[in-house]
C-alpha positions as CSV (number, residue, x, y, z in Angstrom):
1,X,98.9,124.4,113.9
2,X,99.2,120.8,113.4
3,X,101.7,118.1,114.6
4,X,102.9,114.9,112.4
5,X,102.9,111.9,114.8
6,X,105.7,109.8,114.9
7,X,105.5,106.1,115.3
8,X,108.0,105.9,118.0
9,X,107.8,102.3,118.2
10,X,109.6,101.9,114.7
11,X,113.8,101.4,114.8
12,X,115.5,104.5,113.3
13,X,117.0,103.7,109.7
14,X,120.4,105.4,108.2
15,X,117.7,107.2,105.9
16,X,115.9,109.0,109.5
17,X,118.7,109.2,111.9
18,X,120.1,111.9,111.1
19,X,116.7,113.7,110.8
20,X,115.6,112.7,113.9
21,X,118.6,113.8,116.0
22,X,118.4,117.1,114.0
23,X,114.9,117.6,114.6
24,X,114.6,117.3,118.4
25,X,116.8,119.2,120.9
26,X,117.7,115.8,122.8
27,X,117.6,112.5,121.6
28,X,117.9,109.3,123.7
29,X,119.2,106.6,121.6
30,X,119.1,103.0,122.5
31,X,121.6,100.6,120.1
32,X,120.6,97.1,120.7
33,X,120.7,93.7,118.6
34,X,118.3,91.3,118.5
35,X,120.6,88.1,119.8
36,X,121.8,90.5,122.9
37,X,120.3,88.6,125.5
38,X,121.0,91.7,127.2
39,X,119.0,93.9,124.9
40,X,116.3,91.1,124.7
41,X,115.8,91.5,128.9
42,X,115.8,95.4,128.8
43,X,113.5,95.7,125.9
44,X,110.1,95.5,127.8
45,X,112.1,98.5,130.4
46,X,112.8,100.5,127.3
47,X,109.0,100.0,125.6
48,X,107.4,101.4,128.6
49,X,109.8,104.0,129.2
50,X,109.2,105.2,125.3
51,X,105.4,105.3,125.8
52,X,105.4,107.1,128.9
53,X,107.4,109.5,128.1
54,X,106.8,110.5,124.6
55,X,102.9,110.3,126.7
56,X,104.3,113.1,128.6
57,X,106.2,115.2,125.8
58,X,104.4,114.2,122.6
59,X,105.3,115.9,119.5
60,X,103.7,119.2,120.1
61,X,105.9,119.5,123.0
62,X,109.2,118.7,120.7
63,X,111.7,118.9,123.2
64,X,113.1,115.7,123.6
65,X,112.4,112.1,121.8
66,X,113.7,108.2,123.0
67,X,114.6,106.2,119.7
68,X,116.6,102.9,118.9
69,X,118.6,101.3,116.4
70,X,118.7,97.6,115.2
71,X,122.6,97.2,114.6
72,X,122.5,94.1,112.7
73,X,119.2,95.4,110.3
74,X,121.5,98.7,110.3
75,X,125.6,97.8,110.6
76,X,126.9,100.6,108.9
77,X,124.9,103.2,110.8
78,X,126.3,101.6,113.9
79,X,130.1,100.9,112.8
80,X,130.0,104.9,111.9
81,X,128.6,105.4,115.1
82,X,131.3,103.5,116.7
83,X,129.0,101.3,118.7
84,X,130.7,97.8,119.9
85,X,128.8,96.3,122.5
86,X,125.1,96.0,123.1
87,X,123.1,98.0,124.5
88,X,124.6,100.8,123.4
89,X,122.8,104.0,124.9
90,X,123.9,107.4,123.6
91,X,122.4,111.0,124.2
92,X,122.0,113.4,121.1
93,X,122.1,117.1,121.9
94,X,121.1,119.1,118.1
95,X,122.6,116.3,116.4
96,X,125.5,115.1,117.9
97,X,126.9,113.3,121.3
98,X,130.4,114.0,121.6
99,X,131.5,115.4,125.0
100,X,135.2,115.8,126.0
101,X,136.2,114.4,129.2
102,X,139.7,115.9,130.3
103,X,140.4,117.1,127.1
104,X,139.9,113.9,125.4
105,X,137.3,113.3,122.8
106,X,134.3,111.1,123.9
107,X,130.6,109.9,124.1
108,X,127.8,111.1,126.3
109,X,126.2,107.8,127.3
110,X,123.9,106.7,129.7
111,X,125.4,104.2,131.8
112,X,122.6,104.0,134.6
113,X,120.3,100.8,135.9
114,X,118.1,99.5,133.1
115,X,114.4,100.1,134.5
116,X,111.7,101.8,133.3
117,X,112.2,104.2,136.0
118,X,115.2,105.0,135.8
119,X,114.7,105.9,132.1
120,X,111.6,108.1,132.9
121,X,114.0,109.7,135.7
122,X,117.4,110.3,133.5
123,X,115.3,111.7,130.4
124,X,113.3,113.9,132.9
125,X,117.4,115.2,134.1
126,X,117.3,115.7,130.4
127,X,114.3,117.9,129.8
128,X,115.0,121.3,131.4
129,X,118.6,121.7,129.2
130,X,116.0,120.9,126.0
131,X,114.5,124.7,126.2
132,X,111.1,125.8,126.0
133,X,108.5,123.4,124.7
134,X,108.8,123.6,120.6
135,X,110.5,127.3,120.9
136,X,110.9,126.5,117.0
137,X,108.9,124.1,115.2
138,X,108.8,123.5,111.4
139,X,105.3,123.6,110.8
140,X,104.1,126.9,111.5
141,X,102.4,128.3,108.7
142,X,102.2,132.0,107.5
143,X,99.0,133.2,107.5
144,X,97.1,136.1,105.0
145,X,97.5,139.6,105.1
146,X,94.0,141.2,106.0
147,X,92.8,143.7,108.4
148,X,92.7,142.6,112.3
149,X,94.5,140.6,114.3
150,X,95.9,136.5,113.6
151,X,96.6,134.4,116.3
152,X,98.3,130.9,115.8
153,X,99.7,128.9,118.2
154,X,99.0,126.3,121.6
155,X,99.0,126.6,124.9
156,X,100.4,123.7,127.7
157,X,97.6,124.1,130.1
158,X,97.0,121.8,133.2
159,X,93.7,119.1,133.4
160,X,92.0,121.5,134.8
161,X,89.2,123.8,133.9
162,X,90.4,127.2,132.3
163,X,90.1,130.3,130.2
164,X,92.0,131.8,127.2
165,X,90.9,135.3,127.5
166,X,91.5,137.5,124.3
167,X,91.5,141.3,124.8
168,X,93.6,144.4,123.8
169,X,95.8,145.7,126.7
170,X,98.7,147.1,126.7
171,X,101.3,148.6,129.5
172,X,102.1,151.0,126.8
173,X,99.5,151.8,124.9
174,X,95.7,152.9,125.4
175,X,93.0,152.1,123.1
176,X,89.5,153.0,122.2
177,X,87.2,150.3,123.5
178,X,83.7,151.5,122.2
179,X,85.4,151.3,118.9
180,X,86.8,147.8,119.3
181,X,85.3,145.4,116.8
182,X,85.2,141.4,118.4
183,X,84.0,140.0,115.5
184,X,86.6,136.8,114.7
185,X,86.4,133.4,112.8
186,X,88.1,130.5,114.7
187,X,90.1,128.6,111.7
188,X,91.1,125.4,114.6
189,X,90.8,124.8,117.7
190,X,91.0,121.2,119.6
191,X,92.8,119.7,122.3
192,X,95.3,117.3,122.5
193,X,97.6,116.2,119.2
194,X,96.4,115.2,115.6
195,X,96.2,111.5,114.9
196,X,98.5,110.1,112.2
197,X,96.9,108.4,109.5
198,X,97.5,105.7,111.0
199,X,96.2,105.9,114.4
200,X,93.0,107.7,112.6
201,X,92.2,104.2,110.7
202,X,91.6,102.9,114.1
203,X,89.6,105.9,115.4
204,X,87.0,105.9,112.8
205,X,87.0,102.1,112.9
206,X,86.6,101.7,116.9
207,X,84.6,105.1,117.0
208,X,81.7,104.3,118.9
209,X,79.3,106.9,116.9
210,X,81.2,107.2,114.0
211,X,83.5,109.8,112.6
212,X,82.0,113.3,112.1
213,X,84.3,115.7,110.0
214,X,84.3,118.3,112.8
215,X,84.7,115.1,115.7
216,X,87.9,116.9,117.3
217,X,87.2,120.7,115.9
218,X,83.4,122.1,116.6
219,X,84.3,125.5,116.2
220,X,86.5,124.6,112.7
221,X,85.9,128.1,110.2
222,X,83.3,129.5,112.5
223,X,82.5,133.1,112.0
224,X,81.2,135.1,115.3
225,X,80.0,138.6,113.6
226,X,79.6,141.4,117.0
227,X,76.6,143.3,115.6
228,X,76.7,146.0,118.4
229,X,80.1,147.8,120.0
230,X,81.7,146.8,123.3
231,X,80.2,143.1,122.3
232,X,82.1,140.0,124.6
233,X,82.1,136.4,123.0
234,X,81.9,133.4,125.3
235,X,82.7,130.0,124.0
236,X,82.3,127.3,126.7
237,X,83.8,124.1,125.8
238,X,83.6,120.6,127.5
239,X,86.4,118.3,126.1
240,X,85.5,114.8,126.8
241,X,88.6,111.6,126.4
242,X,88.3,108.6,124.5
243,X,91.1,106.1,124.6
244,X,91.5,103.9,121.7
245,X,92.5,100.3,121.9
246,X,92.9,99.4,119.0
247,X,94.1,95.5,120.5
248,X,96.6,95.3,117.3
249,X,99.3,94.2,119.4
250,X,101.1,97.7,119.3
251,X,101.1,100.6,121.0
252,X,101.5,102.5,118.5
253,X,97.8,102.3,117.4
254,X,96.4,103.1,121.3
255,X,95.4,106.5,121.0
256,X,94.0,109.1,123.5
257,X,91.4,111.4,121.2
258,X,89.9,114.5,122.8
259,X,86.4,115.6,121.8
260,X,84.8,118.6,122.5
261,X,81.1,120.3,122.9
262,X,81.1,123.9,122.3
263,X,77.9,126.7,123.0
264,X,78.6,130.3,122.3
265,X,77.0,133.8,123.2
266,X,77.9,137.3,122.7
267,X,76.4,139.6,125.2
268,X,77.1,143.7,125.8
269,X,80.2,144.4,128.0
270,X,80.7,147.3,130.8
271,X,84.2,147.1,130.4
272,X,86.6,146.0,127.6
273,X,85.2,143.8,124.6
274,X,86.6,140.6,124.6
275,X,86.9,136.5,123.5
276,X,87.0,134.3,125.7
277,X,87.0,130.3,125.4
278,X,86.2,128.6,128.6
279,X,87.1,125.1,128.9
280,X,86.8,121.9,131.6
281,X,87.4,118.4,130.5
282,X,84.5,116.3,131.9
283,X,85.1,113.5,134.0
284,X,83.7,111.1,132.0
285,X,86.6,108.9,129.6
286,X,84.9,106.8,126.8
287,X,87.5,103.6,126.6
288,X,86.9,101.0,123.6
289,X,89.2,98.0,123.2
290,X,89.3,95.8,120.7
291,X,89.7,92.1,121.7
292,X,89.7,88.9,119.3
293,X,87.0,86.9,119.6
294,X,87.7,83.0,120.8
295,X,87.0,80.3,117.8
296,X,84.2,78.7,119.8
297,X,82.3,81.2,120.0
298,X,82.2,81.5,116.2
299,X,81.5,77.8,116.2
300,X,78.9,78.1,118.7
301,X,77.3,81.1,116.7
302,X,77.6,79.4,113.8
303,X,76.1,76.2,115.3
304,X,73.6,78.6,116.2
305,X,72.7,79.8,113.0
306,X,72.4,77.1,111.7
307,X,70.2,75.1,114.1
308,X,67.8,78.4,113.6
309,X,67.5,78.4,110.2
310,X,66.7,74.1,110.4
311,X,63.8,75.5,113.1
312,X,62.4,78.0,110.7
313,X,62.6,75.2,108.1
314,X,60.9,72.4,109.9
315,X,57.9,74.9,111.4
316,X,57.2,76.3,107.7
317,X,57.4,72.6,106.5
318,X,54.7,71.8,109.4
319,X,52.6,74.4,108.4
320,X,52.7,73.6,105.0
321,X,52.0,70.1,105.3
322,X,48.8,71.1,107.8
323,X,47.6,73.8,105.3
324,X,47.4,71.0,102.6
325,X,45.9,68.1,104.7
326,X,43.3,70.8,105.8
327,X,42.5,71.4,102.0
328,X,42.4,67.9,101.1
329,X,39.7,66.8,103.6
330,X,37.7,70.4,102.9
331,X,37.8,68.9,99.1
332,X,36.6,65.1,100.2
333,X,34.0,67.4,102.9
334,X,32.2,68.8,99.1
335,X,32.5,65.2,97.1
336,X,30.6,64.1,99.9
């Protein structure tokens, strides 16, 4: 199951507003304008905040998203809104924000201090009214028919090592285990979230060995075929980090990328057949930034360069000019 990314550094339009506030369970909108000095001192307090939270609950969580508006790039979205004074900060529960207080009609908004902390702390109040992480999502995707079992799904698991352990048990039922067949073909499996298009341009350009089509899915349409009955398959994964910095100015283009190493085995089980995928992230993290380079160094490389190739120049003109004077005075050495 895949996620689409969302660039939540980008101001909500009239064109994705209302999908936005549909889409999530809570949305924390932040209605600004760019000549509010106000809005202007809080931005920085609001940035972090976004990353750091949407960090914590990224789209395959789903429960809850911070967003903004830019009232003077979008005046009519605001004026139906009923915003008046900036910042504006309203809270979107499944696409609306009116709350009546003592029977008159209002809006929820967050009146609070204006620090990144006490953003992180109010949309963390926010979280546990939002449900279960993505108890509906819009991209699951129907599977075929065929005979077996079909699992699809993710699991919120801890940093920590761990097992998903895949067996036929049942408080209800009783089954057969000599006759259970473990034979099963992995379609995905990878850690952390899909990269956008555009935060994938910046992977396989900062990549430090490249882009492999299976970089962040070994086990991608593997088949594992149990030959024998009562056969258990092991899969021990190591899921190493690499941060991206992409140094682009945004922070939108920084982007944490999990990669994996993956050996399997099937062995003859005493009890009941299973699959199991073992996990541990290492404790290494790969971290490549991009940073400009000054303009005297390219001068001074240049310089450099150039300076070499006027070396190489003078030492092949010196060689030449020996190799002839040797010739001439071997051709006076025969006149002679």
């Amino acid at each position: 199951m895949e996620f689409e990314e969302v660039d939540v550094s980008i101001p909500l339009t009239e064109d994705t507003f209302e999908w936005t506030v549909q889409r999530y369970p809570i949305v924390f909108v932040n209605f600004y304008a760019p000549w509010c000095p106000w809005c202007q001192r809080m931005e920085p307090s609001w940035e972090a905040a976004t990353k750091e939270v949407h960090d914590r609950y990224p789209e395959s969580d789903g429960r809850i998203r911070m967003a903004k508006v830019d009232c003077v790039a979008q005046n009519k979205l605001c004026a139906k809104h009923g915003i008046t004074g900036f910042p504006s900060m309203r809270i979107y529960r499944k696409g609306h924000d009116e709350v009546y207080v003592h029977g008159a009609k209002d809006h929820e908004s967050y009146t609070g201090h204006r620090t990144k902390e006490a953003f992180v702390k109010f949309v963390e109040s926010l979280v546990p009214s939002a449900g279960n992480p993505n108890t509906r999502h819009a991209n699951l995707k129907k599977v075929s028919k065929h005979s077996g079992c079909n699992l699809s799904g993710f699991v919120l698991v801890k940093k920590v090592p761990g097992t998903l352990h895949f067996l036929a048990k049942s408080s209800g039922h009783s089954f057969e285990h000599e006759q259970m067949n473990m034979t099963h073909r992995v379609h995905h499996f990878y850690f952390g979230a899909r990269p956008s298009p555009y935060r994938y341009h910046f992977l396989q350009k900062l990549h430090p060995l490249g882009l492999q089509k299976d970089w962040a899915d070994k086990l991608q349409d593997d088949n594992f075929f149990s030959i024998n009955a009562m056969t258990t398959h092991e899969h021990y994964l190591q899921a190493v980090l690499t941060t991206i910095e992409a140094g682009s100015g945004s922070t939108f283009t920084d982007y944490d990328a999990y990669e994996y190493t993956v050996h399997s085995h099937a062995y003859i089980s005493e009890t009941i057949p299973s699959a199991k995928f073992s996990y541990q992230l290492s404790p290494i993290q790969i971290v490549v930034r991009e940073r400009p380079r000054h303009w005297y160094r390219f001068l001074t490389s240049t310089c450099a360069i150039v300076g070499g190739v006027f070396t190489v120049a003078g030492i092949f003109d010196s060689v030449v000019y020996q190799g002839v004077q040797l010739a001439k005075k071997a051709e006076l050495g025969k006149l002679s």
